[in-house]
C-alpha positions in Angstrom: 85.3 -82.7 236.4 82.1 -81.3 235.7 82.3 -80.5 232.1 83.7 -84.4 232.1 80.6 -85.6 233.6 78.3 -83.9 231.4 80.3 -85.3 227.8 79.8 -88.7 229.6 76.2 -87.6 229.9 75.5 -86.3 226.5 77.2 -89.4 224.8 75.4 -91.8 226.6 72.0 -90.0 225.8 73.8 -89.9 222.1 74.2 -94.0 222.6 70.8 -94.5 223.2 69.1 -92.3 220.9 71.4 -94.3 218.4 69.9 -97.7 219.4 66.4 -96.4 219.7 66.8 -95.2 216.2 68.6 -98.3 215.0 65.3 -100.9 216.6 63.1 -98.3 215.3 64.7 -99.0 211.4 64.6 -102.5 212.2 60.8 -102.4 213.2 60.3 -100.6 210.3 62.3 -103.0 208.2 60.2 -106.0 209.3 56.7 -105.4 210.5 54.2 -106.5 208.3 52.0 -103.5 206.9 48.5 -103.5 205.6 49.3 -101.8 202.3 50.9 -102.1 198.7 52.3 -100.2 196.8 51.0 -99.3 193.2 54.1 -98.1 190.4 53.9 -97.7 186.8 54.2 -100.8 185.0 55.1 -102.0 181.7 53.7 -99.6 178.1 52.7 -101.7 175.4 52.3 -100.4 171.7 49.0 -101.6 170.5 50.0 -101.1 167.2 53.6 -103.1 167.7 54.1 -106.2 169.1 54.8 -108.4 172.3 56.3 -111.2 173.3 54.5 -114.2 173.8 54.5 -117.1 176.5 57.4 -119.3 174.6 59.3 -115.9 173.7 58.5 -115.3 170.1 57.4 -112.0 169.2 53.4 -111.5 167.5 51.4 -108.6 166.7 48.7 -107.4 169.5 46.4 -107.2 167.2 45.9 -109.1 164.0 43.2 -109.0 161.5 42.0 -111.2 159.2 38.8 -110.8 156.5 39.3 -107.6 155.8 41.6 -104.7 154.6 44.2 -103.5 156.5 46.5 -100.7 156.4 50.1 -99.6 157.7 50.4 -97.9 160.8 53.2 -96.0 162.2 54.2 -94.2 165.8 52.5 -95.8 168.8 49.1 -96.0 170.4 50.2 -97.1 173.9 48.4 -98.9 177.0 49.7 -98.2 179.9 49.6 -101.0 183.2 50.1 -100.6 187.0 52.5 -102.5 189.0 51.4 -104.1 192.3 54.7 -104.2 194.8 53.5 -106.6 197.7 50.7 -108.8 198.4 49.2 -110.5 200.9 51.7 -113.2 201.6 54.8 -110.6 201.2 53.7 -107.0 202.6 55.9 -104.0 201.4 58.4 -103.1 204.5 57.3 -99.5 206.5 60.5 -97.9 205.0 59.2 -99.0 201.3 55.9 -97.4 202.3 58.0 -94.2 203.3 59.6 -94.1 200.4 56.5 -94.8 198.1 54.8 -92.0 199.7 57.4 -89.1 199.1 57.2 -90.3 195.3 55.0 -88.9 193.1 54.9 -91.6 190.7 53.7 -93.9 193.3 50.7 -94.7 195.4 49.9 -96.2 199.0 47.1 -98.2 199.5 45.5 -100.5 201.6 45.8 -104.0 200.8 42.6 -104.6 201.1 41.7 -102.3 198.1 43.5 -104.6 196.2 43.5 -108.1 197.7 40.2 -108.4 199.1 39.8 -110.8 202.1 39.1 -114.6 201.5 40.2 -113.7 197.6 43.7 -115.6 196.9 46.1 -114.2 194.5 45.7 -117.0 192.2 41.5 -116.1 192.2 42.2 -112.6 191.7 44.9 -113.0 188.7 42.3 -115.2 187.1 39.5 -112.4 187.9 41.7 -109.7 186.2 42.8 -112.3 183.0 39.0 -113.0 182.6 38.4 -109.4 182.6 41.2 -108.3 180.2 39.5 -111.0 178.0 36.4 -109.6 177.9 37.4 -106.3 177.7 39.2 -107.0 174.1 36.1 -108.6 173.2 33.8 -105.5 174.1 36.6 -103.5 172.2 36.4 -105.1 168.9 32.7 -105.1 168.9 33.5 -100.9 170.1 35.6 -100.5 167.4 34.1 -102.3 164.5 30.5 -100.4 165.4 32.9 -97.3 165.5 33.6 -98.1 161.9 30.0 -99.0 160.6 29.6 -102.7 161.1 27.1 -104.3 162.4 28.0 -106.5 165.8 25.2 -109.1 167.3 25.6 -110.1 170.6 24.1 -112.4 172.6 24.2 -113.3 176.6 26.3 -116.4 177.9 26.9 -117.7 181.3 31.1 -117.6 181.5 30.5 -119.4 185.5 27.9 -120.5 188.3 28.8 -119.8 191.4 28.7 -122.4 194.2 25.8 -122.1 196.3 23.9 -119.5 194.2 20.6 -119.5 192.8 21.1 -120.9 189.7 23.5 -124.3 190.5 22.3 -126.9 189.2 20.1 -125.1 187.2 22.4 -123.2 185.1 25.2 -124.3 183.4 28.8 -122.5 181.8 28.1 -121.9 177.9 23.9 -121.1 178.3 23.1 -118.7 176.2 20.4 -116.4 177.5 17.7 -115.8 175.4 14.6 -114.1 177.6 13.5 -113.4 181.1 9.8 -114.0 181.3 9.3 -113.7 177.8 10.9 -110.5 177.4 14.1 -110.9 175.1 17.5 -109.7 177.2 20.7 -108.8 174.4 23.1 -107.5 176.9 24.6 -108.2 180.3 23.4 -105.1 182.0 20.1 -105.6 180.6 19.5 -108.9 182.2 21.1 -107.6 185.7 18.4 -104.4 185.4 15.9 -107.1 184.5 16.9 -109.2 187.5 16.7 -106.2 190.2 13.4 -105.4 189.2 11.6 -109.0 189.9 13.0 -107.9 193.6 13.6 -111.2 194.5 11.0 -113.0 192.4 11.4 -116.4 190.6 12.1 -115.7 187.2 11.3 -118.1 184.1 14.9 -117.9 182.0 14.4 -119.2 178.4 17.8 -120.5 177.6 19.7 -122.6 174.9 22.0 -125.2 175.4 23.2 -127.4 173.0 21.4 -125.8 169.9 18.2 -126.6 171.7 15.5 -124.0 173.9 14.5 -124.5 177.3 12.7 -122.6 180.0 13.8 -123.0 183.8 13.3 -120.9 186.6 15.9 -119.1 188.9 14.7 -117.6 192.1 17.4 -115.0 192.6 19.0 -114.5 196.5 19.4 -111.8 198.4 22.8 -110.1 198.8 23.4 -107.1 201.1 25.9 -104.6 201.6 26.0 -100.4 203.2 22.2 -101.3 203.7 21.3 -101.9 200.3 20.1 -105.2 199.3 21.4 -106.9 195.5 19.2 -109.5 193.9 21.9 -112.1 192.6 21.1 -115.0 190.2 24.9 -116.6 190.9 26.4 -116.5 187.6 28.9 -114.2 185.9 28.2 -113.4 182.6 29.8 -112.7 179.4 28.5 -110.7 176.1 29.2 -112.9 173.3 29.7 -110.9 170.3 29.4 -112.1 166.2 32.0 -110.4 164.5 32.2 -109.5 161.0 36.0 -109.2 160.7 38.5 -111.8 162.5 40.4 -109.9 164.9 42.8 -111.3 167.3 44.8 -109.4 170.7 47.2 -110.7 171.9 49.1 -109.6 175.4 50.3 -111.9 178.3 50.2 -111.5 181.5 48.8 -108.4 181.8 45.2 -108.6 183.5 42.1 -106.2 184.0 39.7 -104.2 181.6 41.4 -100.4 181.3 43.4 -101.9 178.1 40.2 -101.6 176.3 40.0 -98.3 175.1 43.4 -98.3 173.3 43.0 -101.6 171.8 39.9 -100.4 169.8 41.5 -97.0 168.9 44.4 -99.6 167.6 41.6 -101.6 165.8 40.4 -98.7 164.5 43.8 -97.2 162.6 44.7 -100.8 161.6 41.1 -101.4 159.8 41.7 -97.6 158.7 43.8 -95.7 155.5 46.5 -93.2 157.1 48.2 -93.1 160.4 45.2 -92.3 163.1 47.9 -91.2 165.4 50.1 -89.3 162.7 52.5 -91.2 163.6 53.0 -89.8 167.0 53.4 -91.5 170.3 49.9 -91.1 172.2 49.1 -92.9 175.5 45.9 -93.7 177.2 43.9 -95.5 179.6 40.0 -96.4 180.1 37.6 -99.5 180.2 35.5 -99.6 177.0 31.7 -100.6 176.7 30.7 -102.2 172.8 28.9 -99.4 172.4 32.0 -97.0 172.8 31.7 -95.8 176.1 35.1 -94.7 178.0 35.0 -96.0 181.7 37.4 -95.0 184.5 40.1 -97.3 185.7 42.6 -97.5 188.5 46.2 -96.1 189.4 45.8 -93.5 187.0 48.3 -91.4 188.0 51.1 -94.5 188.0 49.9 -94.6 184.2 50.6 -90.8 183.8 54.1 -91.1 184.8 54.7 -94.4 182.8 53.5 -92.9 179.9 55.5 -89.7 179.8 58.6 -92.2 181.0 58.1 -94.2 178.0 58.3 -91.4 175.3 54.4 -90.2 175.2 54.1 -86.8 174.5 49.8 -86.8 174.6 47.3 -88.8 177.1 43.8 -89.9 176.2 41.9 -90.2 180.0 38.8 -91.2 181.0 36.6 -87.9 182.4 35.3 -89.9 185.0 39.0 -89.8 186.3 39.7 -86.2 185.8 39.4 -85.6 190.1 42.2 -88.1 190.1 44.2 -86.6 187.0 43.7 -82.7 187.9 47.2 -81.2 189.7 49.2 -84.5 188.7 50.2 -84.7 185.4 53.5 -84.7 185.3 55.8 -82.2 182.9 55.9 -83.0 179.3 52.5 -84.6 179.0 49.6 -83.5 177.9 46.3 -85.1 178.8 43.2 -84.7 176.5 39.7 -85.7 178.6 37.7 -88.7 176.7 34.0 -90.1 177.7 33.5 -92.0 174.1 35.6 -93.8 171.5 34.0 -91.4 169.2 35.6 -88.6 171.5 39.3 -90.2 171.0 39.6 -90.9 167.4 38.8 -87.3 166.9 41.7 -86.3 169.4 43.7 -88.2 167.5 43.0 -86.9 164.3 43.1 -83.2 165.3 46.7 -84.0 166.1 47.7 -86.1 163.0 46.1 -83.1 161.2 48.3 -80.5 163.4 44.6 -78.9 164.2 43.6 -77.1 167.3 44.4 -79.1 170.0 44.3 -76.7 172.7 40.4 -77.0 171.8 40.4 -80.3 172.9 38.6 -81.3 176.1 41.2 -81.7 179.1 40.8 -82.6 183.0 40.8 -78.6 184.2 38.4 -79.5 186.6 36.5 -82.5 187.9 34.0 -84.4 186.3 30.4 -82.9 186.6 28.2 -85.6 188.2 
């Protein structure tokens, strides 16, 4: 009788450790989270070509007004996938499962939808910025190769209620602040910091004609540190020389940059830049070559080596992120400059010394 009582016992506490188990996956199952979940996305050859909008296939990158050569292999970019968003939150057991796998990355949705930001804004954000980014690349890459590049400053938006509405309008072209010629974005953003809040005389032209007007910035804090803003983004617009078109839908953001130029670079060059190997990489790029750093890094890692890549070019300011996560079969090469990267790739078309090349062993000195 007693050993009877106690099998009752021990299946009913069996029973109910079921259920609790079972409402636990359900909670799990449907209560919202406050994260995403980042995966390696599409790899695109830069040096191949992509489908378009209606379907049709087209070259990224097309040149026109000057010689071009074949290429062969692939120079990849690699992408991040976002799983979830603000509207549709990855379930608790996704999360669970994203965070056992190496290949993907937990984090907080905030990180990647900011508040009051809808995800129609911030696809247009990233589209703007992936355009941008091929323009600074062609001017990288065609400085890379000796030409000479002018640019000039344009205001791409104002923002409602900034300074400049109704002063300002989309298409200016910035000429000076105060009398003192400005050629590049961060130049006039330095410029603007150091008035400290000052009205500011902007010689401008619009419509083929010169005019001065006057901005007094506003006052934009955050952590304790106040931001003079003059409420307008800005774009570097950029005379080129040669007539060179990318072309990749819906992928947004700037970390496509670097690989586009080093694609530039070998199309506008004799030989195969890449000796015909598959290389991968990732980084923003500046016009005047330098590599920035870029998110989901490590996604981009495992998509490259999934893809076929044997070699990836990284940004150094992303070595604490790369170091003790590259995953087997790749081989990472550190890059600051374009400079740095087209000489990576031709120790390796060359079979040279590769081991001499700079990788993420440590991270980046500040």
């Amino acid at each position: 009788m007693t050993s009877t009582r106690a099998r009752s016992r021990s299946a009913s506490v069996g029973v109910t450790a079921l259920i609790v188990a079972l409402v636990g996956l359900l909670v799990l199952t449907f209560l919202p989270s406050p994260y995403v979940i980042q995966r390696p996305g599409p790899v695109f050859n830069t040096l191949g070509d992509a489908k378009t909008e209606d379907g049709t296939e087209t070259p990224l990158i097309s040149i026109g007004g000057a010689e071009t050569y074949p290429t062969a292999g692939a120079l990849d970019l690699t992408t991040v996938q976002v799983v979830g968003n603000r509207e549709h939150t990855p379930s608790w057991m996704e999360l669970i499962l994203a965070w056992l796998d190496p290949a993907r990355a937990v984090v907080p949705i905030d990180a990647v939808f900011p508040q009051g930001v809808t995800t129609d804004q911030r696809n247009q954000q990233n589209q703007t910025l992936m355009v941008n980014s091929q323009h600074d690349a062609t001017a990288a890459a065609l400085r890379e190769l000796g030409y000479d590049v002018p640019v000039s400053i344009e205001i791409d938006s104002v923002i409602d209620g900034g300074a400049a509405q109704g002063v300002l309008q989309k298409d200016d072209r910035i000429v000076a602040i105060d009398g003192e010629a400005v050629t590049d974005a961060p130049a006039m953003r330095a410029r603007v910091q150091q008035g400290a809040g000052a009205s500011l005389t902007l010689t401008i032209e619009r419509g083929g004609a010169r005019q001065d007007v006057s901005v007094t910035p506003k006052a934009q804090e955050s952590d304790g540190k106040k931001t003079w803003l003059v409420g307008v983004t800005l774009r570097d617009s950029y005379a080129f020389p040669v007539d060179v078109t990318l072309r990749l839908d819906d992928v947004g953001g700037p970390s496509a940059g670097m690989m586009f130029a080093l694609g530039i670079v070998d199309v506008l060059t004799p030989g195969e830049l890449n000796g015909g190997k598959q290389i991968a990489g990732t980084g923003t790029i500046t016009a005047d070559g330098a590599v920035g750093p870029i998110g989901g890094i490590r996604q981009k890692l495992y998509g490259a080596r999934d893809a076929g890549a044997t070699y990836f070019l990284a940004p150094g300011s992303n070595c604490d992120e790369v170091v003790g996560h590259v995953p087997d079969g790749l081989r990472v090469i550190r890059t600051d400059k374009l400079a740095d990267s087209v000489t990576a790739l031709k120790t390796i078309a060359d079979g040279g010394d590769v081991d001499a090349l700079p990788t993420c062993t440590t991270a980046p000195t500040p």
